[in-house]
C-alpha positions as CSV (number, residue, x, y, z in Angstrom):
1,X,105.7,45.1,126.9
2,X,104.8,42.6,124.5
3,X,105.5,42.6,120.7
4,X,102.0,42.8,119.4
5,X,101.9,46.2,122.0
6,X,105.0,47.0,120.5
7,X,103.6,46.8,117.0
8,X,100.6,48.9,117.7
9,X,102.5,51.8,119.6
10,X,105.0,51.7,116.3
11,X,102.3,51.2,114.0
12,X,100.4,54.2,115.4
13,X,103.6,56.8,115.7
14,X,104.1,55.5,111.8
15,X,100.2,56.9,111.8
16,X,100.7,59.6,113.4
17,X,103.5,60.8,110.8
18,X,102.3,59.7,108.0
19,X,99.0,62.4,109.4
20,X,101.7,65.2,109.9
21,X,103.2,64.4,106.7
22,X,99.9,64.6,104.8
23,X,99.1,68.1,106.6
24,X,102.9,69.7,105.8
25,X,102.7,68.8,102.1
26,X,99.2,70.0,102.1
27,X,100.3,73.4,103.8
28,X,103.5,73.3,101.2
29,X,101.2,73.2,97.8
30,X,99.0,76.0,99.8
31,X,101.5,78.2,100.2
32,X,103.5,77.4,96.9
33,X,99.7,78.7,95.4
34,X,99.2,81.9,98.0
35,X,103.5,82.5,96.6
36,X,102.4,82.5,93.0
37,X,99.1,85.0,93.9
38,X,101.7,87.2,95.6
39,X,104.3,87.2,92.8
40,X,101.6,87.5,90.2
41,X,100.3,90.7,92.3
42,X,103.9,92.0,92.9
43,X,104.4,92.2,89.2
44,X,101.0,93.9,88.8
45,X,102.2,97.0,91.0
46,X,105.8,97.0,89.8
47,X,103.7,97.4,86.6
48,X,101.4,100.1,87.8
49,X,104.4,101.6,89.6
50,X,105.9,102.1,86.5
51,X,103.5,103.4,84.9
52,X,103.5,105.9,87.4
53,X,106.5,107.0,87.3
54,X,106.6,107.9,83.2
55,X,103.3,109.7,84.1
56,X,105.2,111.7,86.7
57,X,108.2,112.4,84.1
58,X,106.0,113.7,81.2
59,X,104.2,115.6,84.1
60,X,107.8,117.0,85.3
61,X,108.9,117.9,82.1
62,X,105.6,119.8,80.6
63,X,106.7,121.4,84.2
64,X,109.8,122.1,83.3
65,X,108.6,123.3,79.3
66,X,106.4,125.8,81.2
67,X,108.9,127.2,83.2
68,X,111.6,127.9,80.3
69,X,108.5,129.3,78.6
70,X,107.5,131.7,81.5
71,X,111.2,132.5,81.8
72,X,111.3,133.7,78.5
73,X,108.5,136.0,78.4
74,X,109.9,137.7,82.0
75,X,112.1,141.0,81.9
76,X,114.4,138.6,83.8
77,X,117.5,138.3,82.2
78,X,118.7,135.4,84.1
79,X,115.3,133.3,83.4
80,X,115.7,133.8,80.1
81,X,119.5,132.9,79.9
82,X,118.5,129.4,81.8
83,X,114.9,129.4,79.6
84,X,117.3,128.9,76.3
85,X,119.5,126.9,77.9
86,X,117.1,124.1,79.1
87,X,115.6,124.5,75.5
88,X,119.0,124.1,74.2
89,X,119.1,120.8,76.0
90,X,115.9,119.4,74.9
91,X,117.0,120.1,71.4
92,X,120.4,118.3,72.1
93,X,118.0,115.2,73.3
94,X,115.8,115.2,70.4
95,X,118.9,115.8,68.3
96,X,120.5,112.7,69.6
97,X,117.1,110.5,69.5
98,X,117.0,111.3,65.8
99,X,120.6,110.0,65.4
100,X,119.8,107.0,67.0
101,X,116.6,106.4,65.0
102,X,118.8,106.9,61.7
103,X,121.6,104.4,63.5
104,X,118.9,102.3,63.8
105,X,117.7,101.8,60.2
């Protein structure tokens, strides 16, 4: 093999790298993009997800208001026992939100 063939086969592998080199940083910025889409859209459903989940808390506790007032209005002694005791509890909770609202100030 002579040097000038030598050259060539080299020069071409250097090529032939410098090709795949060009194609893997392309593929690198693509995905770096389609990784900031998919964050981006991540954070949009923890977001809705969230959302849900406060909707489904006032939703369990208007739930949970009903039933203390049902139990109340029942000949059931036992409902209303637990009735004023969950109402009890809210007042405790609103008690204690007020507190930290005059803490706050």
């Amino acid at each position: 093999m002579n040097l000038c063939h030598m050259e060539s086969a080299a020069l071409q592998d250097l090529q032939q790298l410098e090709n795949q080199l060009h194609k893997l940083v392309t593929k690198l910025h693509e995905l770096e993009q389609q990784n900031e889409r998919l964050k981006h859209a991540l954070a949009e459903t923890t977001n809705k997800l969230e959302k849900k989940h406060e909707v489904s808390r006032t939703w369990q506790e208007k739930y949970d208001a009903l039933k203390s007032v049902q139990g109340i209005n029942t000949g059931d002694t036992a409902a209303k026992k637990r009735a004023l005791h969950h109402i009890d509890a809210l007042i405790n909770e609103v008690d204690a939100c007020i507190a930290q609202l005059e803490i706050g100030d």
